[in-house]
ChimeraX commands (.cxc) that place a marker at each C-alpha (Angstrom):
marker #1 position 40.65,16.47,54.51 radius 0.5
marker #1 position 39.36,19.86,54.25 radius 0.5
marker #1 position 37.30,20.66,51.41 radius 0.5
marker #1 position 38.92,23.69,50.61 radius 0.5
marker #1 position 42.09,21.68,50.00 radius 0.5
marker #1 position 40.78,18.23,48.49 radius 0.5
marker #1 position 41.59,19.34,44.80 radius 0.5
marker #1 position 45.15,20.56,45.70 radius 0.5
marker #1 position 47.87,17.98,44.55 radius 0.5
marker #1 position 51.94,18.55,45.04 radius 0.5
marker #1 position 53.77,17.95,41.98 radius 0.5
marker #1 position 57.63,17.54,42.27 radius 0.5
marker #1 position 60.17,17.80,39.28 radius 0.5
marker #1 position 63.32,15.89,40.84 radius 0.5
marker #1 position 65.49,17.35,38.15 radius 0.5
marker #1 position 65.08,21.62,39.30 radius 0.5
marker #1 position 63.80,20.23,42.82 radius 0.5
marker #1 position 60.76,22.39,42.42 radius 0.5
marker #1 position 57.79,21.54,43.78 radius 0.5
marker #1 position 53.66,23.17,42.39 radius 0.5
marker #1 position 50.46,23.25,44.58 radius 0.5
marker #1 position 48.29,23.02,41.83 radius 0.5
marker #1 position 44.14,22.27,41.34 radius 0.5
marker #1 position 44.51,18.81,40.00 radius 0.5
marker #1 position 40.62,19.69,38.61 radius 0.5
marker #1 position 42.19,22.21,36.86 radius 0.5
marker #1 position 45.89,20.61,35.56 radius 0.5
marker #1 position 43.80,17.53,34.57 radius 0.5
marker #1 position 41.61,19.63,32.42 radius 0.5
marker #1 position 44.73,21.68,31.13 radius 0.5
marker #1 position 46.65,18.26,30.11 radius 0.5
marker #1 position 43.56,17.20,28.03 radius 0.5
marker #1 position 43.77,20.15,26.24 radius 0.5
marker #1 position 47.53,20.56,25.41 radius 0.5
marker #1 position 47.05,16.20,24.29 radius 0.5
marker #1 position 43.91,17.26,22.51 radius 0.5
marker #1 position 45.13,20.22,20.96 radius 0.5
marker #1 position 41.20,21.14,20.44 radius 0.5
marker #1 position 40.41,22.91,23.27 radius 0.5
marker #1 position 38.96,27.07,22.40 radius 0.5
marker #1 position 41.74,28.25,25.25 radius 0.5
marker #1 position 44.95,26.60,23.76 radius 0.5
marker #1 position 48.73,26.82,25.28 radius 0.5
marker #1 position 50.77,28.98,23.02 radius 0.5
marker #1 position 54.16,27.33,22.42 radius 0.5
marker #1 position 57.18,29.67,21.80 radius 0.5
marker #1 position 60.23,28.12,20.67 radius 0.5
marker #1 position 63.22,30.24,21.27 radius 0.5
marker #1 position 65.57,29.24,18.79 radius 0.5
marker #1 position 69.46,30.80,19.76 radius 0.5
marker #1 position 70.04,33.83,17.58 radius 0.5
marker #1 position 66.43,33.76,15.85 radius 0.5
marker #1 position 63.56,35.30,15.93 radius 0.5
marker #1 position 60.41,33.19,18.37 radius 0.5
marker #1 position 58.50,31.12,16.44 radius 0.5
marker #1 position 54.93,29.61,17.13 radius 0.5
marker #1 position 54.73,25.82,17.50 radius 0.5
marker #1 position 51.69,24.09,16.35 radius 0.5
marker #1 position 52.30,21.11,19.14 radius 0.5
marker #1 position 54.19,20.40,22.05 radius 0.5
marker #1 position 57.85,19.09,21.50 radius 0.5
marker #1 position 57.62,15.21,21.69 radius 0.5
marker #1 position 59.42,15.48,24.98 radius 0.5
marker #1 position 56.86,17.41,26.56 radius 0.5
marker #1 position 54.15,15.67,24.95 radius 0.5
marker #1 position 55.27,12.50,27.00 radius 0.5
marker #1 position 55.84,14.52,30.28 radius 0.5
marker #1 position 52.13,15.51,29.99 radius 0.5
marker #1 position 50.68,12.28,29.15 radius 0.5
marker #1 position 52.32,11.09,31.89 radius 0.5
marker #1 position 50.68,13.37,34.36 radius 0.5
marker #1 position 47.44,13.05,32.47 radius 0.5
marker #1 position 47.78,8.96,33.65 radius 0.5
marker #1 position 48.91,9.58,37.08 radius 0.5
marker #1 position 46.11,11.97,38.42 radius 0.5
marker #1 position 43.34,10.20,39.34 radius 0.5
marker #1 position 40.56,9.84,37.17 radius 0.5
marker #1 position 37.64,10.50,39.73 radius 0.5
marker #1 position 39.08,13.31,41.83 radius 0.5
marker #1 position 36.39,13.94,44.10 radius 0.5
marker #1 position 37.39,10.29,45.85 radius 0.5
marker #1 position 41.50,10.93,45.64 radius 0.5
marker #1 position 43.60,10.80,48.33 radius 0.5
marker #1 position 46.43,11.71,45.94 radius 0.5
marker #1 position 48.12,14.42,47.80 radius 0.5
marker #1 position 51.73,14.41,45.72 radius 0.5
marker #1 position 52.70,13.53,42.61 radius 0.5
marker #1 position 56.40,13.01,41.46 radius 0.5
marker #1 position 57.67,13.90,38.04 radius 0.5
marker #1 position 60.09,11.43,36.03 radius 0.5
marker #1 position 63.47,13.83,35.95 radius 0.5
marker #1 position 63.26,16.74,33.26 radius 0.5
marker #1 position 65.54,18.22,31.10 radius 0.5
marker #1 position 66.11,21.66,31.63 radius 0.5
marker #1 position 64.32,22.23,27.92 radius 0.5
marker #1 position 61.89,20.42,28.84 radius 0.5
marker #1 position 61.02,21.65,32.37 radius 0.5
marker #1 position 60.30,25.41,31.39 radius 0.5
marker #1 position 57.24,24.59,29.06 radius 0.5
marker #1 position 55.99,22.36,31.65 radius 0.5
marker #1 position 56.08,24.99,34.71 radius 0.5
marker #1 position 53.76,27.10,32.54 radius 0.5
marker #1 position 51.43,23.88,31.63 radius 0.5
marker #1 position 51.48,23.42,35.88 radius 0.5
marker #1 position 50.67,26.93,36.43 radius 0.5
marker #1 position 48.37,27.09,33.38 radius 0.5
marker #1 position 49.72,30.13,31.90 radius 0.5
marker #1 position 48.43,30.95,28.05 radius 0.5
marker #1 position 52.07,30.85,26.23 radius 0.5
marker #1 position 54.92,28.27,27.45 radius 0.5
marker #1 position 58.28,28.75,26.10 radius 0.5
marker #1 position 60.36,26.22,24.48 radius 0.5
marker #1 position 64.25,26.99,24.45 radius 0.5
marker #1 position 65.85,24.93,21.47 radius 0.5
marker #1 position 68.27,22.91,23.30 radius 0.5
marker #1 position 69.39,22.13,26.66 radius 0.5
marker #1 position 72.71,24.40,25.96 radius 0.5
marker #1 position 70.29,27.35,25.87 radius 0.5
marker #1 position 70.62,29.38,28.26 radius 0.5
marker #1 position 67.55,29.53,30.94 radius 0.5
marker #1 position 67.59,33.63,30.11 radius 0.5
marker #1 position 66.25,36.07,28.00 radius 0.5
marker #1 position 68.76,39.25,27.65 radius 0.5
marker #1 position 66.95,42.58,26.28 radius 0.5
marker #1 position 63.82,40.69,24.33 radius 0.5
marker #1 position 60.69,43.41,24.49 radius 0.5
marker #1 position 58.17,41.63,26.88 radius 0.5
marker #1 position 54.48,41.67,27.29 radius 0.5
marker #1 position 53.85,41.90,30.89 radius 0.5
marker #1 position 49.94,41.01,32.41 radius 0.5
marker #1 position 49.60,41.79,35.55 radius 0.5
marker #1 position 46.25,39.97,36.90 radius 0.5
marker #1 position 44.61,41.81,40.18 radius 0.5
marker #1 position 41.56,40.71,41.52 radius 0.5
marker #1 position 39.93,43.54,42.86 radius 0.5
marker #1 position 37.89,43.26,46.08 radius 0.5
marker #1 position 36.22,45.86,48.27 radius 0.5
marker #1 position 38.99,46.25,50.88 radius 0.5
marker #1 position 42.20,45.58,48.63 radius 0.5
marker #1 position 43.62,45.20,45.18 radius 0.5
marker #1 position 45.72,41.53,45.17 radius 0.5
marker #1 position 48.43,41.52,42.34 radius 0.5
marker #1 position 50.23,38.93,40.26 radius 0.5
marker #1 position 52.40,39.05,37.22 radius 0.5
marker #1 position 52.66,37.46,34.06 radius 0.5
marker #1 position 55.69,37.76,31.84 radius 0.5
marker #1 position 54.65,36.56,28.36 radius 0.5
marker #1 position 56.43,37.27,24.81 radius 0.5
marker #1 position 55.33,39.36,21.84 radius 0.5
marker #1 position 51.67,37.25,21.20 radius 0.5
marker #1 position 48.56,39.21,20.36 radius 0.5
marker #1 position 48.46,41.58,23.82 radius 0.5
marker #1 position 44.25,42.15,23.50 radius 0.5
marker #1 position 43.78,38.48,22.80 radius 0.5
marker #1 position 45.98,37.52,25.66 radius 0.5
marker #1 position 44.51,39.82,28.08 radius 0.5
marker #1 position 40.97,38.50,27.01 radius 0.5
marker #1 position 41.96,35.15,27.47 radius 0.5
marker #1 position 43.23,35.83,31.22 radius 0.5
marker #1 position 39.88,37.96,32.35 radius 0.5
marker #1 position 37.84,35.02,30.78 radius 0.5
marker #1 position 39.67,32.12,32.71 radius 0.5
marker #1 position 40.81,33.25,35.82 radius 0.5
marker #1 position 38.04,35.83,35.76 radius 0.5
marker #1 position 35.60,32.83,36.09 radius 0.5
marker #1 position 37.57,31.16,39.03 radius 0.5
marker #1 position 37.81,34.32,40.97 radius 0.5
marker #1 position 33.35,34.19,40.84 radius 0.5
marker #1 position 33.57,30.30,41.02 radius 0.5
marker #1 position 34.52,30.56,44.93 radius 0.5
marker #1 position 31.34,32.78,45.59 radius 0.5
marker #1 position 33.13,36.19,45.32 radius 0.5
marker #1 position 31.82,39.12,44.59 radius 0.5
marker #1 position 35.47,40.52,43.94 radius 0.5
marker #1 position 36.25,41.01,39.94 radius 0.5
marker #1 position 39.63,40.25,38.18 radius 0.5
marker #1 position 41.54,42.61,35.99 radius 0.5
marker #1 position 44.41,42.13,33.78 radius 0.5
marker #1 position 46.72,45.07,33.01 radius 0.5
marker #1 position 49.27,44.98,30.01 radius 0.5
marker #1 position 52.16,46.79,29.87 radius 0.5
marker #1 position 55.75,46.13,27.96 radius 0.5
marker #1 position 59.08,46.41,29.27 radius 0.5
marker #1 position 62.69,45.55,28.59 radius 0.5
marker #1 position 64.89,43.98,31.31 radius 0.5
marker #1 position 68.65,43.02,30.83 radius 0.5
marker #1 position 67.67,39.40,32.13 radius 0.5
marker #1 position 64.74,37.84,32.98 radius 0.5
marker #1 position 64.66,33.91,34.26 radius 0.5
marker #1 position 62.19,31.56,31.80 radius 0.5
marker link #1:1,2 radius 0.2
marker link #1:2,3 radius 0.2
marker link #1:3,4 radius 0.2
marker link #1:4,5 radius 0.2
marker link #1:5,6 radius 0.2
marker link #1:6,7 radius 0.2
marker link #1:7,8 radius 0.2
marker link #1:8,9 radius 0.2
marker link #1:9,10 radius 0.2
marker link #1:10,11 radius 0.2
marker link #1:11,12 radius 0.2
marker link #1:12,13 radius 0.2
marker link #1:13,14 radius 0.2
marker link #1:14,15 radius 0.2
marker link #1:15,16 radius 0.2
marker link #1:16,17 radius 0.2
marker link #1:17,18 radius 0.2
marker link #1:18,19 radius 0.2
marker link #1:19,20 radius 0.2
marker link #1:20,21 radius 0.2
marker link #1:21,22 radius 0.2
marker link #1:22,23 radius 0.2
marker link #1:23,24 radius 0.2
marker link #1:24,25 radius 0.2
marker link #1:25,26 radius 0.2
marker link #1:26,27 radius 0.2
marker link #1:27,28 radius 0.2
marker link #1:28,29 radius 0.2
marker link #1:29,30 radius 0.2
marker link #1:30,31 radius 0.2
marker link #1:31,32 radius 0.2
marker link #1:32,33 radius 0.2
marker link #1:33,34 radius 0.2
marker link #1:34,35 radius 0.2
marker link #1:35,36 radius 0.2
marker link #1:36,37 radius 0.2
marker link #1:37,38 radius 0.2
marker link #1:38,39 radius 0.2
marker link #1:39,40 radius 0.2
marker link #1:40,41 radius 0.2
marker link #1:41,42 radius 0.2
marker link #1:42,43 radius 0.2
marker link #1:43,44 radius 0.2
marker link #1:44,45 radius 0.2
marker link #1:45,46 radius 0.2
marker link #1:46,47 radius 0.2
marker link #1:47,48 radius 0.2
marker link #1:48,49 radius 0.2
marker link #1:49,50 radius 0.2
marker link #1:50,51 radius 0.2
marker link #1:51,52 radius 0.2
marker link #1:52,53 radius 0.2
marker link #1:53,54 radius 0.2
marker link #1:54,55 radius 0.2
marker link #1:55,56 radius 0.2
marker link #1:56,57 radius 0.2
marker link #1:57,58 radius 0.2
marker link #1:58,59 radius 0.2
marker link #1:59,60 radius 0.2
marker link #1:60,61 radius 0.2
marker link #1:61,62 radius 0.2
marker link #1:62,63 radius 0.2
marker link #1:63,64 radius 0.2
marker link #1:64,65 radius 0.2
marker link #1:65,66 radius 0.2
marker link #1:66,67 radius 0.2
marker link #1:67,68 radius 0.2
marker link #1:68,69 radius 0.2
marker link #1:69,70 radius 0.2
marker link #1:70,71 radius 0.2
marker link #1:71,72 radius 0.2
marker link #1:72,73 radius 0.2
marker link #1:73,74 radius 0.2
marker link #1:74,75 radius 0.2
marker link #1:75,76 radius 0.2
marker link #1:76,77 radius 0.2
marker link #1:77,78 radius 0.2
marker link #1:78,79 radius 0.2
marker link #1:79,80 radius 0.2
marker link #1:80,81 radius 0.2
marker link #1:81,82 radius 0.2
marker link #1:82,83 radius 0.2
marker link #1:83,84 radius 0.2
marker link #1:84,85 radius 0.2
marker link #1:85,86 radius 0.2
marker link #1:86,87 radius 0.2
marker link #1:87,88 radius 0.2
marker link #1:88,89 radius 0.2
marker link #1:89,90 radius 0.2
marker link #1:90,91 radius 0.2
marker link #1:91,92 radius 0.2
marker link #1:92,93 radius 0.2
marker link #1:93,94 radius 0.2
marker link #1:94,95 radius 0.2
marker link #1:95,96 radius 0.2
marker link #1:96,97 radius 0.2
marker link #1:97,98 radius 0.2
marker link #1:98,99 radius 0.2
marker link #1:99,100 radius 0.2
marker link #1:100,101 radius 0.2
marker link #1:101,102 radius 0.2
marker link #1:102,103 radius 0.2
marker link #1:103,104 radius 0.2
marker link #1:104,105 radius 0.2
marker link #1:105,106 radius 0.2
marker link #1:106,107 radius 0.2
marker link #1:107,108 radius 0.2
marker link #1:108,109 radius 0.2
marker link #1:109,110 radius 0.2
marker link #1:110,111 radius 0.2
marker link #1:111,112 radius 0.2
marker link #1:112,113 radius 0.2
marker link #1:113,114 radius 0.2
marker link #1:114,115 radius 0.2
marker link #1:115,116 radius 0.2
marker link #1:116,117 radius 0.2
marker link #1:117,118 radius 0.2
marker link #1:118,119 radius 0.2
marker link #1:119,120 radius 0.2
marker link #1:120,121 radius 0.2
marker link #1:121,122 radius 0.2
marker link #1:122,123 radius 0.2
marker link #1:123,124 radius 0.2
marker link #1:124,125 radius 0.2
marker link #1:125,126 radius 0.2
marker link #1:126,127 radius 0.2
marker link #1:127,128 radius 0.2
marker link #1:128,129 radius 0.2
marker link #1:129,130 radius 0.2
marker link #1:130,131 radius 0.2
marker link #1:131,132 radius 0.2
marker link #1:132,133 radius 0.2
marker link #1:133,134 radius 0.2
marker link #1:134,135 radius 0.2
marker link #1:135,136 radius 0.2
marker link #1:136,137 radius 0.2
marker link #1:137,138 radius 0.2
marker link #1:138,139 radius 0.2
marker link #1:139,140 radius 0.2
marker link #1:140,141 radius 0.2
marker link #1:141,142 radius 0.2
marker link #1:142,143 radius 0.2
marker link #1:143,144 radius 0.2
marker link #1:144,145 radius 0.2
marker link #1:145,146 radius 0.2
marker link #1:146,147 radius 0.2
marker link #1:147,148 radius 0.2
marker link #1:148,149 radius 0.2
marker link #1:149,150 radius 0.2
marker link #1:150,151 radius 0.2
marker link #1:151,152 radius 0.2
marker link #1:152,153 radius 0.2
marker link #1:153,154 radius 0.2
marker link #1:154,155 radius 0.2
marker link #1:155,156 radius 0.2
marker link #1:156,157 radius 0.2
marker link #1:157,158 radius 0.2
marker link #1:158,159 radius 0.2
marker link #1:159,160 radius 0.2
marker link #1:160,161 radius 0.2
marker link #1:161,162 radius 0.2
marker link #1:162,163 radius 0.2
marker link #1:163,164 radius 0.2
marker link #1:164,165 radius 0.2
marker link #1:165,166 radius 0.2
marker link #1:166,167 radius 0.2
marker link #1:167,168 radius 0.2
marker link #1:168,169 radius 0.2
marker link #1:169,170 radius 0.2
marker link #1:170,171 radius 0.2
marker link #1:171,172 radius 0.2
marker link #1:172,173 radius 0.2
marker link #1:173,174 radius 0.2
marker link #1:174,175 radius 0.2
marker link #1:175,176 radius 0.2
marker link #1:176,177 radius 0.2
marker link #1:177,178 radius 0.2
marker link #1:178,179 radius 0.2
marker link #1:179,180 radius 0.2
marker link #1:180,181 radius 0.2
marker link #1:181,182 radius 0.2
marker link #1:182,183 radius 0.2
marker link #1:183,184 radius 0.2
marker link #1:184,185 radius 0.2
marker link #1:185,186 radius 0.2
marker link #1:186,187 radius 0.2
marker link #1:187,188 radius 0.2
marker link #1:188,189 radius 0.2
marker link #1:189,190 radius 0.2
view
């Protein structure tokens, strides 16, 4: 296998039929954190309770907690001699599912709807956007972040630091930006 790809892994959730290319380096390392809950870079949780305000969770939902653990004991524990190209997910409630797209794409705040007759949309909620562009000689390369109303400086920091460092772990000399705006929209998918 080429190098370049011997870290990626495919991870299917039956239940949405979506499928994630993700660094399994990089999703084992996130798991440990969200089961540790001691990492210095944690997942913001978000529950979305219907007609209240967002609150902050301190931990996952148990739900989620058990979704994780059980990626956490199916990647391989020395990646460097995996052959593990695909890994499929038990199915997922719909609750369920949306915090664990944002563990797989390791995005700093995952939102938890309340219950699985919550609807997968936000209508009119203020948003924090961050849009991350890693900035080369030749050509700016852009990529959104929706996130909710959490500390926009301490988000932003967080996103230069991490994928700021990945950017200069492949030997480029291109930097990574993060620009924060806030918007409105009459529906935006979670």
């Amino acid at each position: 296998m080429d190098s370049t790809f011997q870290q990626m892994l495919h991870v299917y959730e039956p239940s949405s039929e979506q499928s994630f290319l993700v660094n399994a380096s990089l999703l084992s390392s996130r798991v440990r954190s969200v089961l540790n809950a001691s990492d210095d870079d944690p997942l913001s949780l978000v529950l979305l309770p219907t007609g209240e305000s967002p609150m902050l969770l301190l931990e996952p939902p148990n739900s989620v907690t058990m979704l994780v653990q059980f990626i956490s004991e199916s990647i391989s524990p020395d990646l460097s001699d995996s052959l593990q190209l695909s890994l499929s997910l038990p199915p997922v409630a719909m609750q369920d599912a949306i915090p664990l797209a944002a563990i797989l794409l390791d995005y700093p705040v995952a939102y938890v709807p309340s219950s699985i007759t919550q609807t997968s949309f936000l209508s009119g909620v203020s948003l924090n956007v961050y849009e991350g562009i890693v900035v080369t000689a030749a050509r700016r390369i852009p990529s959104s972040i929706l996130i909710g109303s959490l500390d926009p400086d301490a988000i932003t920091e967080k996103l230069k630091r991490k994928f700021g460092e990945r950017v200069l772990s492949v030997g480029s000399n291109a930097k990574f930006e993060v620009l924060h705006t806030v918007t409105v929209l009459d529906r935006v998918s979670m």
